[in-house]
C-alpha angles and dihedrals in degrees: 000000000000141000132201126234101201103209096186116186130243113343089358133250129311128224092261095059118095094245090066096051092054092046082058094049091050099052101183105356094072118066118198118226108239122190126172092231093072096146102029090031103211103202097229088048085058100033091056086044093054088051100044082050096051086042080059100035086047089042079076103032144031096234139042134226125198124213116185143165136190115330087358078074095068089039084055086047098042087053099042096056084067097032135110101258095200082061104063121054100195149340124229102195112190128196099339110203123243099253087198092033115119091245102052110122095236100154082056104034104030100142090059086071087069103072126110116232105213140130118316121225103220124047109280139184123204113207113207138177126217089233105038099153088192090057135350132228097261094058089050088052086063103046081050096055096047090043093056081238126153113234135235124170102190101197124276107316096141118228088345088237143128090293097048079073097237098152106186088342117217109201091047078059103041085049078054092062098039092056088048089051101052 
C-alpha cells in the first residue's frame, strides 16, 4: 500500500487547490505536512514537518508518496536528499518556483535558497505550466535536470494553484499514476 504526504507551498493550500481535493480523495491514507513557518517558511521547520508527516504516513503503510507544490517542492528536495530512499516510492513535484526568478519571496523564504539540487533518490515528475509567473520553464527544466525528474508542462495553466481553477484536477491525477506506474 501507499500513503501521500501532501507538501503544500507558502500558507498552504486552500480547500479549492487541487492538493486539498485529493487529500480528500484519499481520506487516511494522505498526511498533511504541518510547520509551524506557514507563512515565513524557515527551511528546517518544514524539513522536520515533512519528516514527522511521512513517520506517520510510514506508521500505515510500507511506502511513501510525495505530493508537492510550489515552494513544498524544495522542502521535498531538501528532505529527500537525506532521506531513506527505500522508504519513499516516488515525488510529484508541481510548479516549482524559480529560487533566482524576479518574483521569488526571498525576504520571506531565505533559507529555501539553501537547498542543494541535486539527484533524488526516488522517481520523480516535475509538473510544470508555460506561464508559471512564479518560475518558467525553463527554470523547471533545470530543477529537473538536477533532480534526475522527468518533465511534463502541461500548457499555460498559471501556478497551478487554487486560482488556475483546477478543481480535482485530472491530468495532475492521471501524471500521478503514470509516475507510480513506471
Amino acid at each position: 500500500m501507499v500513503a501521500y504526504v501532501i507538501i503544500p507551498g507558502i500558507g498552504g493550500s486552500d480547500n479549492e487547490h487541487w492538493q486539498s481535493h485529493w487529500q480528500r480523495q484519499w481520506g487516511a491514507a494522505a498526511v498533511r505536512i504541518e510547520p509551524a513557518s506557514w507563512d515565513r517558511p524557515e527551511l528546517s521547520d518544514w524539513v522536520e514537518a515533512v519528516q514527522r508527516a511521512v513517520d506517520e504516513a510510514a506508521t500505515r503503510d510500507e511506502q511513501v508518496v510525495l505530493v508537492a507544490h510550489s515552494l513544498g517542492c524544495w522542502a521535498a528536495a531538501a528532505w529527500l536528499n537525506g532521506a531513506d530512499e527505500h522508504l519513499v516510492r516516488a515525488a510529484l513535484l508541481v510548479a516549482p518556483p524559480d529560487r533566482g526568478g524576479s518574483v521569488f519571496p526571498v525576504a520571506e523564504a531565505a533559507t529555501f535558497l539553501t537547498v542543494e539540487a541535486r539527484a533524488l533518490p526516488c522517481p520523480s515528475l516535475v509538473i510544470a505550466s508555460a506561464n508559471d509567473p512564479y518560475g518558467s520553464v525553463e527554470s523547471a527544466e533545470h530543477a529537473a535536470a538536477a533532480w534526475g525528474s522527468r518533465l511534463e508542462v502541461v500548457g499555460e495553466l498559471g501556478h497551478l494553484n487554487s486560482a488556475s481553477g483546477l478543481g480535482e484536477w485530472p491530468r495532475g491525477w492521471e501524471l500521478l499514476e503514470s509516475l507510480l506506474s513506471s
